[in-house]
C-alpha positions as CSV (number, residue, x, y, z in Angstrom):
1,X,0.0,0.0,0.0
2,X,1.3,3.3,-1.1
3,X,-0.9,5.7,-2.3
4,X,-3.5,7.7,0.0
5,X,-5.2,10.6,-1.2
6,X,-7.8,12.9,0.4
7,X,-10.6,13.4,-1.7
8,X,-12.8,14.9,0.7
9,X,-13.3,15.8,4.6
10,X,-13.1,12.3,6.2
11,X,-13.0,10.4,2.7
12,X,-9.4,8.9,0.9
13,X,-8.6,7.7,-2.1
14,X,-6.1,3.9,-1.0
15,X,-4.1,2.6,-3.9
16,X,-3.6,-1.5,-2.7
17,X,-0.8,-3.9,-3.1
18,X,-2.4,-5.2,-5.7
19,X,-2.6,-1.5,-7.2
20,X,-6.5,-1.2,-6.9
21,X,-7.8,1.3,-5.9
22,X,-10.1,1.4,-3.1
23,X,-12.4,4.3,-1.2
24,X,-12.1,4.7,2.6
25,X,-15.1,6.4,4.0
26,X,-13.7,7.8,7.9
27,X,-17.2,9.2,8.4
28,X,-19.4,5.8,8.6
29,X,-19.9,3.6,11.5
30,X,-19.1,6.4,14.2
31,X,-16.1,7.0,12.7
32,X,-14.7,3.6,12.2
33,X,-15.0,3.6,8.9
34,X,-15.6,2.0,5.9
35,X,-13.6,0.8,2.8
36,X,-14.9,-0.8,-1.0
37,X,-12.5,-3.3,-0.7
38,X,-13.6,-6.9,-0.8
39,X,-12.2,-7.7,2.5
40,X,-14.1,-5.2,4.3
41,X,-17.5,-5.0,2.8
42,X,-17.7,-9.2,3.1
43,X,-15.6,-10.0,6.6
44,X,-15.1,-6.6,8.3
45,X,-18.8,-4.3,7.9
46,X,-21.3,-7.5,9.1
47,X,-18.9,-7.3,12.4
48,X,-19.6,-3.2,12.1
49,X,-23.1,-3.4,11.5
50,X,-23.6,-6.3,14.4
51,X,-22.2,-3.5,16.7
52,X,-18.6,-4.8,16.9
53,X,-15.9,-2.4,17.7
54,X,-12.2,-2.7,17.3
55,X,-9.3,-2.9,14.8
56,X,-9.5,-7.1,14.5
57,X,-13.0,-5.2,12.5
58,X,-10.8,-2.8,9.9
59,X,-9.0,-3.9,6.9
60,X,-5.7,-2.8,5.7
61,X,-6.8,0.4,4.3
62,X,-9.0,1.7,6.7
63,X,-5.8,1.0,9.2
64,X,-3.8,2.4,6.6
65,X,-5.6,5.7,7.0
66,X,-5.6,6.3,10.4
67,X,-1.9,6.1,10.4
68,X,-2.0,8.5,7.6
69,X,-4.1,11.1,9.6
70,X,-2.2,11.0,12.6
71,X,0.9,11.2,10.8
72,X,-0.2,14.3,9.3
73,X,-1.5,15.4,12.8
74,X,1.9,15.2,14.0
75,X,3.5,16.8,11.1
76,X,1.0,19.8,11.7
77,X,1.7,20.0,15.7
78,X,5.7,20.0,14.8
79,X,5.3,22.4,12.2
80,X,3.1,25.2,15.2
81,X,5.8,24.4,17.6
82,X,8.5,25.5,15.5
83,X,6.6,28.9,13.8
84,X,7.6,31.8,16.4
85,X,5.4,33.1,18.5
């Protein structure tokens, strides 16, 4: 997995391994998300939609993204530290 794009508030654009590309939707479930991938919409969302919380419940991309946005989160809290005040 490589590629993650933001396409909209809460809503990436995740290029596979295989080099798919899939849509992960940060805004469903209560913020769990959800992703097209095959994975997640046959094994993953029943889990979701059953009330099941936690990451054994997320697939690679949905994952994926959350270390994206708190990368970027960090990248943003490092960069207001260092602007003078």
């Amino acid at each position: 997995m490589s590629d993650i794009i933001p396409l909209e508030r809460g809503v990436f654009e995740v290029t596979g391994s295989s080099g798919a590309i899939y849509r992960v939707d940060m805004t469903c479930f209560a913020g769990q998300g959800q992703c097209s991938c095959p994975d997640f919409r046959i094994r993953k969302q029943p889990g979701i939609e059953a009330g099941g919380r936690g990451d054994h419940l997320h697939c690679r991309h949905i994952l994926a993204v959350r270390e994206w946005i708190v990368d970027e989160l960090v990248k943003a809290w490092l960069q207001q530290e260092q602007e003078p005040t």
